[in-house]
C-alpha positions as a Markdown table, in Angstrom:
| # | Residue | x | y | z |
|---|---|---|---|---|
| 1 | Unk | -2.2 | -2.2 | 34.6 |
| 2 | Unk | -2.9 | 0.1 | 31.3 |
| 3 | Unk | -6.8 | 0.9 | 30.8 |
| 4 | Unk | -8.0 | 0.5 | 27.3 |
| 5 | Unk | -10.8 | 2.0 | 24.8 |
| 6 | Unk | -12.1 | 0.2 | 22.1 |
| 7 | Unk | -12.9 | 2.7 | 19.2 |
| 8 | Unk | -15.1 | 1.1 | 16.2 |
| 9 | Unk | -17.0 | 2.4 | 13.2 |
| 10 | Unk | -19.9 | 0.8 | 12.0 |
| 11 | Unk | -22.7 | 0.5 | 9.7 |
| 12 | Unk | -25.7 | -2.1 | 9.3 |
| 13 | Unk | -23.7 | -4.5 | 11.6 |
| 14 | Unk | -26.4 | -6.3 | 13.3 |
| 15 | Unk | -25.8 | -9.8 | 12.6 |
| 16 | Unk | -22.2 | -9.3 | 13.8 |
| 17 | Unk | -21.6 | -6.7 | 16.1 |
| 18 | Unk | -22.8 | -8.6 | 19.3 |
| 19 | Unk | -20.0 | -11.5 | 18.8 |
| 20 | Unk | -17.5 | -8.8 | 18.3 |
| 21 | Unk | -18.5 | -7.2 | 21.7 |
| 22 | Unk | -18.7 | -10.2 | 23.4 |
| 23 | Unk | -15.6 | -11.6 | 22.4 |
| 24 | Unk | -13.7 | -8.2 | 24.0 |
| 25 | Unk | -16.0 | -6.9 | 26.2 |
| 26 | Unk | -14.0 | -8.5 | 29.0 |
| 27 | Unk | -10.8 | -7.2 | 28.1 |
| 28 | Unk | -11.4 | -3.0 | 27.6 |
| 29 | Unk | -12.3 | -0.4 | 30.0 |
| 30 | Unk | -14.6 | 1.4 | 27.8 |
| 31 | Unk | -16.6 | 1.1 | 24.3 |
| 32 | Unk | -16.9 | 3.6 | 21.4 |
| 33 | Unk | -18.9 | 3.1 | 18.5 |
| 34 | Unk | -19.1 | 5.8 | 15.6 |
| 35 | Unk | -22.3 | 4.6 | 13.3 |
| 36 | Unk | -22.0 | 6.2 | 9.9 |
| 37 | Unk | -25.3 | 5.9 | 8.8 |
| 38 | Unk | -27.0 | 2.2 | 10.1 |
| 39 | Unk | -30.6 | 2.1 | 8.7 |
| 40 | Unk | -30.6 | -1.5 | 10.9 |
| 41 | Unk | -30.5 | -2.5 | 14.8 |
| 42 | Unk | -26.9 | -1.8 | 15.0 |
| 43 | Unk | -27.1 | 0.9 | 17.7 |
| 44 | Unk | -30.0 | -0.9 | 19.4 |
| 45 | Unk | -27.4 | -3.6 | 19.4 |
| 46 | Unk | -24.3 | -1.8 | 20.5 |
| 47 | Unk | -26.3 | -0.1 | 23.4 |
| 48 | Unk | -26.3 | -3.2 | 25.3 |
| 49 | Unk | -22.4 | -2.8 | 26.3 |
| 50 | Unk | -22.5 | 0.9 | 25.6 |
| 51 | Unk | -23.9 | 4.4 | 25.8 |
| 52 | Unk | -20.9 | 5.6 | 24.0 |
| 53 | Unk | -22.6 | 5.6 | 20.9 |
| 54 | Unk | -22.1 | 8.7 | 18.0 |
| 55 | Unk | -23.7 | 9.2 | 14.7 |
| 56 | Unk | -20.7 | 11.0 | 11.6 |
| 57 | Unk | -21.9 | 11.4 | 8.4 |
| 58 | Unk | -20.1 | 9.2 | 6.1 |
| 59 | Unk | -17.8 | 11.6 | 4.2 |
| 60 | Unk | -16.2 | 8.3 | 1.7 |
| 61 | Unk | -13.3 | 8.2 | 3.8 |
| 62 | Unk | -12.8 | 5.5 | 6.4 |
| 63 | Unk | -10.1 | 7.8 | 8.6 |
| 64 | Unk | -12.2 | 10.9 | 8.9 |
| 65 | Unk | -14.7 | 8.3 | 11.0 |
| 66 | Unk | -11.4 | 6.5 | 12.6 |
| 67 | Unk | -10.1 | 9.5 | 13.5 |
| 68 | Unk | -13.3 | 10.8 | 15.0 |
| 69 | Unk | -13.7 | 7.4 | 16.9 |
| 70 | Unk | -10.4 | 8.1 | 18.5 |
| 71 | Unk | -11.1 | 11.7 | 19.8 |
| 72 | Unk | -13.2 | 10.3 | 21.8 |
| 73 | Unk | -11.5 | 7.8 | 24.1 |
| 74 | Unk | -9.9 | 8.7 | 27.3 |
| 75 | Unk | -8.1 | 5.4 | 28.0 |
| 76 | Unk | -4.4 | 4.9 | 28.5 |
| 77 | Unk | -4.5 | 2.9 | 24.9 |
| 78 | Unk | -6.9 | 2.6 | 21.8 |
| 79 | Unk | -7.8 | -0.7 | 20.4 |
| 80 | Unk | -9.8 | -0.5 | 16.9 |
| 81 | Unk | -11.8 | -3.7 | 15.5 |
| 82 | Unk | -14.3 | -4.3 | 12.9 |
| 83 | Unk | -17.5 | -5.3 | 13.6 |
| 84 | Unk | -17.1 | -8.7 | 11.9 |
| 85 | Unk | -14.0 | -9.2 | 13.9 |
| 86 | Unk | -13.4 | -11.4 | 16.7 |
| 87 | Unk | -10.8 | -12.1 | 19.7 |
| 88 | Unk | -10.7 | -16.1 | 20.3 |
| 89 | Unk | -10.9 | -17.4 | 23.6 |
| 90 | Unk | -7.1 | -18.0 | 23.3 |
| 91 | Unk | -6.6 | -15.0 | 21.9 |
| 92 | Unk | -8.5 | -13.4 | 24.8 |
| 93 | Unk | -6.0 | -14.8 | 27.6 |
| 94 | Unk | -2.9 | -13.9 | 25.4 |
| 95 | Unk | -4.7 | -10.1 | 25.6 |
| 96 | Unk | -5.3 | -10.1 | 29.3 |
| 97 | Unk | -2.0 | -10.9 | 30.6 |
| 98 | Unk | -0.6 | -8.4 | 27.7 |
| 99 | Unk | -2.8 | -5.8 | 29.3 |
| 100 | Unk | -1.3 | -6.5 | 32.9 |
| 101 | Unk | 1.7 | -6.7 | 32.0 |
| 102 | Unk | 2.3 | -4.3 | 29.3 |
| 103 | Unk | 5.3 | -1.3 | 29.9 |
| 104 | Unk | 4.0 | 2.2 | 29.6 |
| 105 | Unk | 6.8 | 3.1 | 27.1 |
| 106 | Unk | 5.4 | 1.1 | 24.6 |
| 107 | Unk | 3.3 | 3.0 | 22.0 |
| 108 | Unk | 2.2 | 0.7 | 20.1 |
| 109 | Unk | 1.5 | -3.4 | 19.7 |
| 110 | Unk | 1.4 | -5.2 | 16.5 |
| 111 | Unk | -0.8 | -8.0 | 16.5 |
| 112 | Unk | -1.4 | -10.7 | 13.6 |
| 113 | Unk | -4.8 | -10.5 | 11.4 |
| 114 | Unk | -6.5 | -13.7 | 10.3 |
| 115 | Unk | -8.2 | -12.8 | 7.3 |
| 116 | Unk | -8.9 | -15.8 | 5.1 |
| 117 | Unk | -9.2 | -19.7 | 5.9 |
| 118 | Unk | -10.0 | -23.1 | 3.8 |
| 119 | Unk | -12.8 | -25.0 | 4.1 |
| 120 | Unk | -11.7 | -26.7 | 7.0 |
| 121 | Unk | -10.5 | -23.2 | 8.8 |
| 122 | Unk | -7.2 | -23.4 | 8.6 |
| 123 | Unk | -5.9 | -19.4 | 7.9 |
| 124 | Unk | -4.5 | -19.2 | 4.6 |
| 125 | Unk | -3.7 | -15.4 | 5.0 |
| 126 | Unk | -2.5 | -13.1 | 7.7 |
| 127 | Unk | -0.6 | -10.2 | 8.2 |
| 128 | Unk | 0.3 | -7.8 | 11.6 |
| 129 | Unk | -1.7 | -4.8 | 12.0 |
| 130 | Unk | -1.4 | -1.8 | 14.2 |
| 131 | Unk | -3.8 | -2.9 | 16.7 |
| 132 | Unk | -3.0 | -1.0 | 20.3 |
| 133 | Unk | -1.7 | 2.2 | 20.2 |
| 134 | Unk | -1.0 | 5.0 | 23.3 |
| 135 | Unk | -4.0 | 7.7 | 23.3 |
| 136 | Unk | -1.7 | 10.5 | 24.3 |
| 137 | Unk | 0.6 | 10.3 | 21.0 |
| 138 | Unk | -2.6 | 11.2 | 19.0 |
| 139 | Unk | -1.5 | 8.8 | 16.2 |
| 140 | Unk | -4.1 | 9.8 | 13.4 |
| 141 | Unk | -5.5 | 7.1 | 10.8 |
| 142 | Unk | -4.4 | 8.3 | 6.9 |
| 143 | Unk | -6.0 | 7.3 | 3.5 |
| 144 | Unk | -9.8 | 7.6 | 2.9 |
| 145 | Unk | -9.5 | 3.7 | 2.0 |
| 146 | Unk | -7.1 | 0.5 | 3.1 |
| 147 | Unk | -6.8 | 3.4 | 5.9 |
| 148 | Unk | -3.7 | 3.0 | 8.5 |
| 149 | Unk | -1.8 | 4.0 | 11.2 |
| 150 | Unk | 0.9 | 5.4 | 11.0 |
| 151 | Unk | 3.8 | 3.5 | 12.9 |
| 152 | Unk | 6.5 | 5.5 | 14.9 |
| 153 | Unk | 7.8 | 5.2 | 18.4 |
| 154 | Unk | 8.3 | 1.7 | 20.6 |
| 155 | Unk | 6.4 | -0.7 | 18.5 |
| 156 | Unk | 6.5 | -4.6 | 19.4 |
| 157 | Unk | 5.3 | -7.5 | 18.1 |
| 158 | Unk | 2.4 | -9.8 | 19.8 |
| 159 | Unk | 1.3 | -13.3 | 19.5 |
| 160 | Unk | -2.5 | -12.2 | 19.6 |
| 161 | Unk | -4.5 | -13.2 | 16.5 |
| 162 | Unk | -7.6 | -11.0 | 15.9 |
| 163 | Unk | -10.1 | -12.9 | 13.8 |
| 164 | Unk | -11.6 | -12.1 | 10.5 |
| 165 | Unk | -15.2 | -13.6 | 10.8 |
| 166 | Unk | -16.9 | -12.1 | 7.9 |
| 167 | Unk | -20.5 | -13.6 | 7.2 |
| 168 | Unk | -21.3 | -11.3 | 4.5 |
| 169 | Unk | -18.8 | -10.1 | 1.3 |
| 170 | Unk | -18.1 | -6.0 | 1.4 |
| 171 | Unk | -20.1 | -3.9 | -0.4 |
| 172 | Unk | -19.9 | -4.2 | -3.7 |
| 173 | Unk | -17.3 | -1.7 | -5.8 |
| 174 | Unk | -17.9 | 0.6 | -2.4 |
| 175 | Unk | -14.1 | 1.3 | -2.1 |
| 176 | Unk | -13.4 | 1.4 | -6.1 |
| 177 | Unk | -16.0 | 4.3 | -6.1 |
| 178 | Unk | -14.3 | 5.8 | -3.3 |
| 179 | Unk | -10.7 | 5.9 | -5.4 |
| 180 | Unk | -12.3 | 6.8 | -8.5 |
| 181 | Unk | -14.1 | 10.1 | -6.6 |
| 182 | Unk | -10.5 | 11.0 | -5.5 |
| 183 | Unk | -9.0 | 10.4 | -8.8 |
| 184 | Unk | -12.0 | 12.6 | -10.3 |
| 185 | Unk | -11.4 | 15.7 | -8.7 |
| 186 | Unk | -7.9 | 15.6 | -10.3 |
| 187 | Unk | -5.8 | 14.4 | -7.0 |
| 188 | Unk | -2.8 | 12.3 | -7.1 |
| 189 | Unk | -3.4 | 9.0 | -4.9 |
| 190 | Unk | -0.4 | 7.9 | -3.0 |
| 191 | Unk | 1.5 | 5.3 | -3.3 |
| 192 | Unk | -0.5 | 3.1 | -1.0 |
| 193 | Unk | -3.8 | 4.4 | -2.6 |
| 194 | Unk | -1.7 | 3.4 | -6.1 |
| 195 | Unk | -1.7 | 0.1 | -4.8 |
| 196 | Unk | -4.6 | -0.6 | -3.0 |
| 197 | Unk | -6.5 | 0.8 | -6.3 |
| 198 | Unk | -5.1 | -2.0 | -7.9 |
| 199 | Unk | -5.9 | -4.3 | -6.1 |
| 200 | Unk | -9.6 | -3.0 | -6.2 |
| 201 | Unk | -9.4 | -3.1 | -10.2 |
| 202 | Unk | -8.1 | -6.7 | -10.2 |
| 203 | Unk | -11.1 | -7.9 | -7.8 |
| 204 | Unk | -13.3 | -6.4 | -10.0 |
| 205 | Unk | -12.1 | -7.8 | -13.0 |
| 206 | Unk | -10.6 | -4.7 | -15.0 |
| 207 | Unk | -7.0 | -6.4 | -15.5 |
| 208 | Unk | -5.6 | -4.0 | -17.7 |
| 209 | Unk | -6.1 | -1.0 | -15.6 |
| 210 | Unk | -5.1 | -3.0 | -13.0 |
| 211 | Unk | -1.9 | -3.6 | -15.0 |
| 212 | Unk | -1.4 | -0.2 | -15.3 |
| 213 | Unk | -2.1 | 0.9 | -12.0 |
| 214 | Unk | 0.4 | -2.0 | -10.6 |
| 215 | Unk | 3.2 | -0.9 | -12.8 |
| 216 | Unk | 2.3 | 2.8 | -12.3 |
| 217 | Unk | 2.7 | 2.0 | -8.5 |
| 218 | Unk | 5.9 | 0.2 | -8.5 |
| 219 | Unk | 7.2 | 2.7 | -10.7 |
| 220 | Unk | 7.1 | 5.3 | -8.0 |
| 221 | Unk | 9.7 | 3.3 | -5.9 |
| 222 | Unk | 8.4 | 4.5 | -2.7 |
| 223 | Unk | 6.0 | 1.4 | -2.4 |
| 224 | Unk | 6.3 | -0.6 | 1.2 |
| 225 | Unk | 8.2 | -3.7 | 0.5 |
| 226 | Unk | 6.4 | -6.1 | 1.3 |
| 227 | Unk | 3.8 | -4.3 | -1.0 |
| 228 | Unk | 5.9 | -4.0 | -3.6 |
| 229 | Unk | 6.7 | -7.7 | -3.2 |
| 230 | Unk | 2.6 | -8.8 | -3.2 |
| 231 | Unk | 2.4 | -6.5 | -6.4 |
| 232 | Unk | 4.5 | -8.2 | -8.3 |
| 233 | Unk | 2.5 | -11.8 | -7.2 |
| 234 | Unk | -0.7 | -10.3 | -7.9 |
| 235 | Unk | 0.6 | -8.2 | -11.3 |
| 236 | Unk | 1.7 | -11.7 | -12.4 |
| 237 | Unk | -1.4 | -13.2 | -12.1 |
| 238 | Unk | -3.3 | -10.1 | -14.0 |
| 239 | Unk | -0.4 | -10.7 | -17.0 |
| 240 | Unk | -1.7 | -14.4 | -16.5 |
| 241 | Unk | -4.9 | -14.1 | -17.1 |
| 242 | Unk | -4.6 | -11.8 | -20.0 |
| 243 | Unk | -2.2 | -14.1 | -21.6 |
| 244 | Unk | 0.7 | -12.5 | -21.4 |
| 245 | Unk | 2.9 | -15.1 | -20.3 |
| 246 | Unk | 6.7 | -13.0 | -21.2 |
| 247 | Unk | 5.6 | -9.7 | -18.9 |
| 248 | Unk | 4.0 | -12.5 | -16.3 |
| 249 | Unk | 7.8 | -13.9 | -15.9 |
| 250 | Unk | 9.5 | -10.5 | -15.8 |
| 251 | Unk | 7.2 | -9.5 | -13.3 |
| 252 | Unk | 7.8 | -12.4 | -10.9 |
| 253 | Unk | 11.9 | -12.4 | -11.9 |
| 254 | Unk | 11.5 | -8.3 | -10.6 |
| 255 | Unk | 10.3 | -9.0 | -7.3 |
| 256 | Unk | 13.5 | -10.4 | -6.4 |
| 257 | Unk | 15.0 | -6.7 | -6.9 |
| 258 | Unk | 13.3 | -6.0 | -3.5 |
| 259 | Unk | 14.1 | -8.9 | -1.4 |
| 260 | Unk | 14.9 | -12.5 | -0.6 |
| 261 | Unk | 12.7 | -14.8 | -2.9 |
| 262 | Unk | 9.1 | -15.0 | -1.1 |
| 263 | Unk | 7.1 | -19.0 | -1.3 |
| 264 | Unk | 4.4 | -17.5 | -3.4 |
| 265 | Unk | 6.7 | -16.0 | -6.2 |
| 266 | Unk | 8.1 | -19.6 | -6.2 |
| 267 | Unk | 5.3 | -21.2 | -6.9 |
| 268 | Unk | 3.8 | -18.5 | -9.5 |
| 269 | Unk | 7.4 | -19.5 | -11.4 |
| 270 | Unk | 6.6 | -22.8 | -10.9 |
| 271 | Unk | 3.1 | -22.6 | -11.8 |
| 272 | Unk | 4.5 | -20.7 | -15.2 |
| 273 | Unk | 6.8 | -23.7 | -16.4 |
| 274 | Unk | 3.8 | -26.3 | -15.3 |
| 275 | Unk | 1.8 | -24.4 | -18.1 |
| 276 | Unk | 4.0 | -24.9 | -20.4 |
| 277 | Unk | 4.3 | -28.4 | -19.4 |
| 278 | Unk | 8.2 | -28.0 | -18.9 |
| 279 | Unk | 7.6 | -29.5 | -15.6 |
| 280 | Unk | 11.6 | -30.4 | -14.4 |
| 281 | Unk | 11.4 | -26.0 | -14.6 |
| 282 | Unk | 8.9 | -26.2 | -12.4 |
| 283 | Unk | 9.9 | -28.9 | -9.9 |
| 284 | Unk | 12.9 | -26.0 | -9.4 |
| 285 | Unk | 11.1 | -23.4 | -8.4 |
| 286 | Unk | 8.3 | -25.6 | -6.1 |
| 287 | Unk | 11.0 | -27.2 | -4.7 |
| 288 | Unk | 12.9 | -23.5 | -4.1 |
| 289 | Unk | 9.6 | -22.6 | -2.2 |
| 290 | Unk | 9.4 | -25.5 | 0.3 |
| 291 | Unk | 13.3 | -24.8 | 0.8 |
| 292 | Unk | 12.4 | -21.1 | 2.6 |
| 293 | Unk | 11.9 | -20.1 | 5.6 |
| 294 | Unk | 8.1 | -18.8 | 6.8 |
| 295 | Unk | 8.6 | -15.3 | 8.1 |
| 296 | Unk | 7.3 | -15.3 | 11.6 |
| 297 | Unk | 7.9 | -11.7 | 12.4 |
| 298 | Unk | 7.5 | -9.8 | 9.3 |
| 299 | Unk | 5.0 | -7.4 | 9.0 |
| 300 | Unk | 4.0 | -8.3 | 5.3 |
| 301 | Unk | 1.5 | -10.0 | 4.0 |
| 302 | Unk | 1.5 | -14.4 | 4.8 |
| 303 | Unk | 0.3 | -16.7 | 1.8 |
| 304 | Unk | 0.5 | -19.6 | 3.9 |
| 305 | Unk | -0.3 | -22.4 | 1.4 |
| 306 | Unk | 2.5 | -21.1 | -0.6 |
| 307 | Unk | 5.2 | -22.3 | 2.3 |
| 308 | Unk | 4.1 | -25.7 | 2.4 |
| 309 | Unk | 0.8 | -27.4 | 0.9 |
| 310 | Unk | 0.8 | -25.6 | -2.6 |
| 311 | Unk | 4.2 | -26.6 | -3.4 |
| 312 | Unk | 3.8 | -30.0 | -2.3 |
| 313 | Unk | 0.9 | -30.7 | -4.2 |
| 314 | Unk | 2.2 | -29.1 | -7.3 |
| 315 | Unk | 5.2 | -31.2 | -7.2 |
| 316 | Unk | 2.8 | -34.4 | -6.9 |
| 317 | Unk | 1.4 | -32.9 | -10.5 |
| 318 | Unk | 4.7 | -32.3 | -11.5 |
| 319 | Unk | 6.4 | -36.2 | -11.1 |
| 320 | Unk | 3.1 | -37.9 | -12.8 |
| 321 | Unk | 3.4 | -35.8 | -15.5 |
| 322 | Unk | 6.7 | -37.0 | -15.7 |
| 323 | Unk | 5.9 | -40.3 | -15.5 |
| 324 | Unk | 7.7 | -40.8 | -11.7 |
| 325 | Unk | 4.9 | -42.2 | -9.9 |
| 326 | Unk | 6.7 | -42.6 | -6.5 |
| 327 | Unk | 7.4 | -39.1 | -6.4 |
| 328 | Unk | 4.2 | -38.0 | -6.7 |
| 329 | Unk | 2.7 | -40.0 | -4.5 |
| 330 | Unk | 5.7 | -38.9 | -1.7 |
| 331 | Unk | 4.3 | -35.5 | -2.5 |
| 332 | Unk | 1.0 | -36.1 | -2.2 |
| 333 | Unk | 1.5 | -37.4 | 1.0 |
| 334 | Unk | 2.9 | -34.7 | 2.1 |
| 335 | Unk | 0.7 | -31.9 | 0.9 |
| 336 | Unk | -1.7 | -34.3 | 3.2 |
| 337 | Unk | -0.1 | -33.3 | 6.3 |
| 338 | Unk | -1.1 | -29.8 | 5.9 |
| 339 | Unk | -4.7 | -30.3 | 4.1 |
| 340 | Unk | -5.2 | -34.1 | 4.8 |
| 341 | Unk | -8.9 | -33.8 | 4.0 |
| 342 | Unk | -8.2 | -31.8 | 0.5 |
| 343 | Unk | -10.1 | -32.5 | -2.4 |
| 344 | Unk | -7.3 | -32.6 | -4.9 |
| 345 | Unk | -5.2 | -34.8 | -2.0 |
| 346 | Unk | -8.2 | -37.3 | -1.8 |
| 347 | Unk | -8.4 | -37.7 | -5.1 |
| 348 | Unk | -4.9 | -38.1 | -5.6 |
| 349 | Unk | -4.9 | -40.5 | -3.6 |
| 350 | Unk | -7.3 | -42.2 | -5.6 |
| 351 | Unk | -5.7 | -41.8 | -8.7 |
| 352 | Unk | -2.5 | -42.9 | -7.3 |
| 353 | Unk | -4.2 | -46.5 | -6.0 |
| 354 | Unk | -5.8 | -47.1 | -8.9 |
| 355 | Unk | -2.4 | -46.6 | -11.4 |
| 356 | Unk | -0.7 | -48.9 | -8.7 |
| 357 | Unk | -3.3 | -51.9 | -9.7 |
| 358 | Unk | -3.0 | -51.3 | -12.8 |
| 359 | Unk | 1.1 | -51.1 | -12.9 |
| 360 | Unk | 0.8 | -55.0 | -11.0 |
């Protein structure tokens, strides 16, 4: 059976970081936590399951204190978390019997990432990550921010879920600043960083240099694909917003120059036609999305909605706007197998009973 090290990094974490350790306390062999500057109880905290604790002065990059984390370990494998993270209790079984039965020429295990839910909890978007990884290939964490591991050797695919529990939002512009240091002393970011930097500038509301740093990114051609794929969904969006409705369209229409049509892009087309109220456009492209198959293996971002409830729901809109009441009501009724206690389903629903009475 392989041993394993958890290696984490942390900072003012004390209203998380005992769950986290609980949840995995049972399943690794040893504990490392790097603090990079708590002014909190975090290391009070974290010295109840371990005296491997070590202070790093936060340099603004996230894989100098990854990588530090992992020269420490002396297991056969390396797990990383987050401190808001969390391994379920089903999760937790699925890891056990993985550690016992894991071969040794594996180097490294992908495992899924639940990172956002509804209301009611259901995960609306997850993705793999490179979770486990063998200590003696010194694999080495790259990019000061959205770091990563880089993947090379026997890699497979798990069925654990780690869990995204956050209780409180990131710090706010903490990882922009970070980009904008590196762009300030006149370095080139990657193509990831190009991305990622993006992404930062859309969250933050700055659309057009987000729009520029999209298009600057998927310019380079070296972008991941799935990447490239979730650029063009969230450069639509951006165009969107600022009213730009003829680059929104050739945006989505390019993302098919990288692969088979994802659900999302589907619905973004549909979404495009609804707003301009040419809905049997849109009932295309909704429909096109519920047609697809969800990726269960793929390493890319998951949209989940997007397979199933969004289009379903959109449709409903769709048919009453047409006037085909039956429709819309089948396609209510089906977005109400996925979200049955939605809002916009319940009162739907509503609407629906109250046109019928009013039809008889």
């Amino acid at each position: 059976m392989i041993t394993i090290s958890l290696c984490m990094i942390v900072k003012n974490e004390e209203n998380v970081i005992a769950r986290c350790l609980n949840s995995v306390k049972d399943i690794v062999d040893e504990i490392i936590i790097v603090d990079t500057g708590s002014t909190d109880n975090t290391k009070e905290i974290a010295s109840g399951f371990t005296d491997k604790i070590y202070d790093f002065k936060w340099i603004d990059d996230f894989s100098a204190a990854r990588n530090f984390s992992y020269s420490k370990a002396v297991m056969d494998y390396i797990l990383w978390l987050d401190a808001d993270d969390v391994i379920l209790e089903k999760d937790k079984e699925k890891f056990i019997n993985l550690k016992q039965t894991l071969l040794p020429a594996i180097d490294m295990v992908m495992m899924k990432y639940d990172v956002a839910f509804d209301e009611h909890g259901t995960v609306t978007l997850s993705y793999f990550r490179e979770r486990l990884s063998k200590r003696i290939n010194n694999y080495e964490w790259k990019e000061a921010v959205h770091e990563y591991l880089q993947i090379n050797g026997i890699v497979i695919n798990s069925d654990i879920h780690i869990t995204h529990q956050k209780l409180h939002p990131s710090s706010s512009g903490r990882n922009l600043l970070i980009y904008e240091k590196i762009i300030s002393t006149g370095a080139d970011l990657t193509p990831r960083g190009l991305f990622y930097y993006a992404r930062e500038l859309s969250e933050s509301g700055r659309y057009d240099d987000a729009i520029k740093y999209y298009n600057k990114f998927l310019d380079t051609g070296e972008g991941y694909l799935e990447d490239n794929i979730r650029a063009c969904s969230d450069l639509a969006i951006c165009y969107y917003i600022k009213h730009d409705l003829h680059n929104m369209l050739k945006i989505l229409l390019r993302s098919f120059e990288y692969d088979t049509p994802r659900a999302e892009i589907c619905c973004h087309l549909g979404f495009y036609y609804l707003d301009k109220e040419e809905y049997d456009k849109a009932i295309v492209w909704y429909k096109i999305a519920l047609q697809l198959e969800k990726p269960a293996e793929g390493w890319g971002f998951i949209l989940h909605d997007y397979w199933d409830f969004i289009p379903n729901i959109q449709l409903s809109v769709c048919y009453d706007r047409l006037g085909n009441l039956d429709e819309a009501i089948i396609y209510n009724n089906k977005a109400a197998e996925y979200k049955p206690e939605n809002s916009q389903v319940l009162f739907n629903k509503l609407y629906f009973k109250k046109s019928n009475e009013i039809i008889k």
